[in-house]
MISE-130199 format. One line per 2 residues: number of its first residue (from 0); for each residue x, y, z of C-alpha. Coordinates in steps of 0.2 Angstrom, whole numbers, always signed. Layout:
// residues N
NUM) X,Y,Z ~ ...
***
This chain:
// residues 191
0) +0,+0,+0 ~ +14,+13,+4
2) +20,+8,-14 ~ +4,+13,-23
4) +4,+29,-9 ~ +20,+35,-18
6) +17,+32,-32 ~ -1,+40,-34
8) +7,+56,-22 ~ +21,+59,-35
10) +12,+56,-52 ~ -4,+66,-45
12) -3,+78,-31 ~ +14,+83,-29
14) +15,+81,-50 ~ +35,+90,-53
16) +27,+100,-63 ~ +9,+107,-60
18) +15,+107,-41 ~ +33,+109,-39
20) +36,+118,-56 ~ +51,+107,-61
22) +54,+104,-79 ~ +44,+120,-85
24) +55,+123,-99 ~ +51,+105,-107
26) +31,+107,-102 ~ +30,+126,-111
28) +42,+121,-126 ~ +37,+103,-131
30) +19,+103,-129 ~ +15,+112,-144
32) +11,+92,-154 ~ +3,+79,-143
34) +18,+65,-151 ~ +32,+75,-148
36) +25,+79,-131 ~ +22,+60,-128
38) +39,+54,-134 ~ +47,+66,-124
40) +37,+61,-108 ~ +44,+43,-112
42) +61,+49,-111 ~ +61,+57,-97
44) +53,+41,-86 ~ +66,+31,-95
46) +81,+46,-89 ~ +72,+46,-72
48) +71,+28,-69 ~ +89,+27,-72
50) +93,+43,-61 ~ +84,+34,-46
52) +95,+20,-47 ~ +113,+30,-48
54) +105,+40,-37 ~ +101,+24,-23
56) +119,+17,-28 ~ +128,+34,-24
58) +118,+38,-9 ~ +120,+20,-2
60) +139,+17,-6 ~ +150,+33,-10
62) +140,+47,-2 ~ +141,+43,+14
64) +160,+44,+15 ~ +159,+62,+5
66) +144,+68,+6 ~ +149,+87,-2
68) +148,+78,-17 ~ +131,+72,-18
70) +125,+88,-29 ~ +139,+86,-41
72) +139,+68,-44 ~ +120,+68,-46
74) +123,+80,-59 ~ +137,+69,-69
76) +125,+56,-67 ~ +111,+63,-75
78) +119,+71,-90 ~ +127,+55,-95
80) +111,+47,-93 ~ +105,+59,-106
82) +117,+58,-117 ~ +115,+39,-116
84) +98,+41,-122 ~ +104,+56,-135
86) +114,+41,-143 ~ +99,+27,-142
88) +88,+39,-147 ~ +98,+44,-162
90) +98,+27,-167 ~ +84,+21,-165
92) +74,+34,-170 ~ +81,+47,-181
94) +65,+57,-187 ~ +61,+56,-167
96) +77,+64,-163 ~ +74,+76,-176
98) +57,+79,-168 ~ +64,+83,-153
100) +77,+94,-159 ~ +84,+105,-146
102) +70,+99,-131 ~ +81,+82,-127
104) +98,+89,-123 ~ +87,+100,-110
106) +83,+85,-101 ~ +99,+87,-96
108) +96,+104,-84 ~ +78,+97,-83
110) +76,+101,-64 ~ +65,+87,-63
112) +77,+75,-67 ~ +90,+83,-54
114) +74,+85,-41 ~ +70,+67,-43
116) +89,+62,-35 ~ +86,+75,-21
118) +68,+72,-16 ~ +72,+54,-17
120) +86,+51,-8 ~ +79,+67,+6
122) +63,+55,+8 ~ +78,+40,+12
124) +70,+30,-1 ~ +76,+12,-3
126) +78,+7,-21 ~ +61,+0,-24
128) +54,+15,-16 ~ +67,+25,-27
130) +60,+17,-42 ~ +42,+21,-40
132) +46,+36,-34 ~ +54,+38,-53
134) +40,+31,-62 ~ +27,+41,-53
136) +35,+54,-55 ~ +41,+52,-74
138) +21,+47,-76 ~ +16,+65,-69
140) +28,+74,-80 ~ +23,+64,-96
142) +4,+68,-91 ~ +8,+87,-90
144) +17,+85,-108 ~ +1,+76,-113
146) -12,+86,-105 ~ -4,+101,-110
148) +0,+96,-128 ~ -19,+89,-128
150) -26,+107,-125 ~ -14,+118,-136
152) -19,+108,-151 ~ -38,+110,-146
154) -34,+128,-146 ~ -27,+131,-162
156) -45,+126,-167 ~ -53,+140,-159
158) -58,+157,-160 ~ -47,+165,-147
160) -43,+184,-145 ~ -27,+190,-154
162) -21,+198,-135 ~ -20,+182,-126
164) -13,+167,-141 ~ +3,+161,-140
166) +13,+161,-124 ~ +1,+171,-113
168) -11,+158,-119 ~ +0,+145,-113
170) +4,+153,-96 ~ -17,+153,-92
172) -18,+134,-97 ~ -3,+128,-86
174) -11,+140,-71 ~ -28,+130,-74
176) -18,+114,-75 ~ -9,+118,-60
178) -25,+121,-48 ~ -34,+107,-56
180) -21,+96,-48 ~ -21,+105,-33
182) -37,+97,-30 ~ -29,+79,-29
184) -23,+85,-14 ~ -37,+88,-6
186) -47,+72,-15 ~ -34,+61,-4
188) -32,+72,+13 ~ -51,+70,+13
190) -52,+51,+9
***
């Protein structure tokens, strides 16, 4: 049960970025198409997963005996993670890698990704905890891309005001988003 608690509490009511507002660069500049939004989302559970492990192995067996290096190393860790799946990606997937262009090297200082090694190891996570922690977390971010994406193409549909398209348009949404989720916390305190 505590299992399901963390996962639910990371992928809905403390969602990175409807709540904390990590990874805000990725959520305003990806979510303009609902696949490139989606492929994204996939990479960056994939970049978490694999932070939460480095993450439990460094916290566990090297940062205890120094632990002034913990912010450091967590960064080394995550961008070669990222470039790890820079390469795979390029592979694999050129026209994806072309999709996402500039947006997947930003992973890199994707402030999600660094405050998925903090929080985790802060909460003393184990790394079972640690990794659905990750996926919860990775789940929420992907479902902001989603949800966000989702709504811009709705709107290029519609008949909206010169004064408020493009960013400022996109600044309301994430603000609605943002208190929508707020009521998940309140769903679960009541329950």
């Amino acid at each position: 049960m505590e299992l399901l608690w963390i996962f639910i509490s990371a992928l809905l009511i403390n969602n990175f970025t409807l709540s904390y507002f990590l990874g805000i660069c990725p959520f305003l500049g990806v979510s303009n198409k609902f696949e490139t939004a989606y492929r994204l989302g996939l990479a960056n559970i994939f970049v978490m997963l694999i932070t939460a492990v480095c993450a439990w192995a460094l916290n566990t067996y090297v940062l205890p005996y120094a632990p002034y290096l913990r912010l450091i190393s967590f960064i080394i860790v995550i961008a070669s993670t990222v470039q790890f799946v820079e390469m795979v990606v390029k592979k694999l997937s050129p026209e994806l890698f072309r999709a996402l262009g500039i947006f997947l090297p930003l992973i890199t200082t994707n402030c999600a990704i660094l405050g998925l090694a903090l929080f985790s190891t802060n909460k003393g996570y184990g790394l079972v905890e640690g990794l659905i922690y990750a996926l919860g977390a990775g789940g929420g971010v992907t479902l902001a891309l989603i949800l966000m994406a989702g709504i811009r193409e709705e709107t290029r549909v519609l008949d909206i005001p010169k004064v408020i398209q493009g960013t400022a348009l996109s600044l309301i949404i994430a603000g609605i988003l943002s208190m929508a989720f707020m009521g998940f916390a309140g769903m679960f305190a009541a329950g």
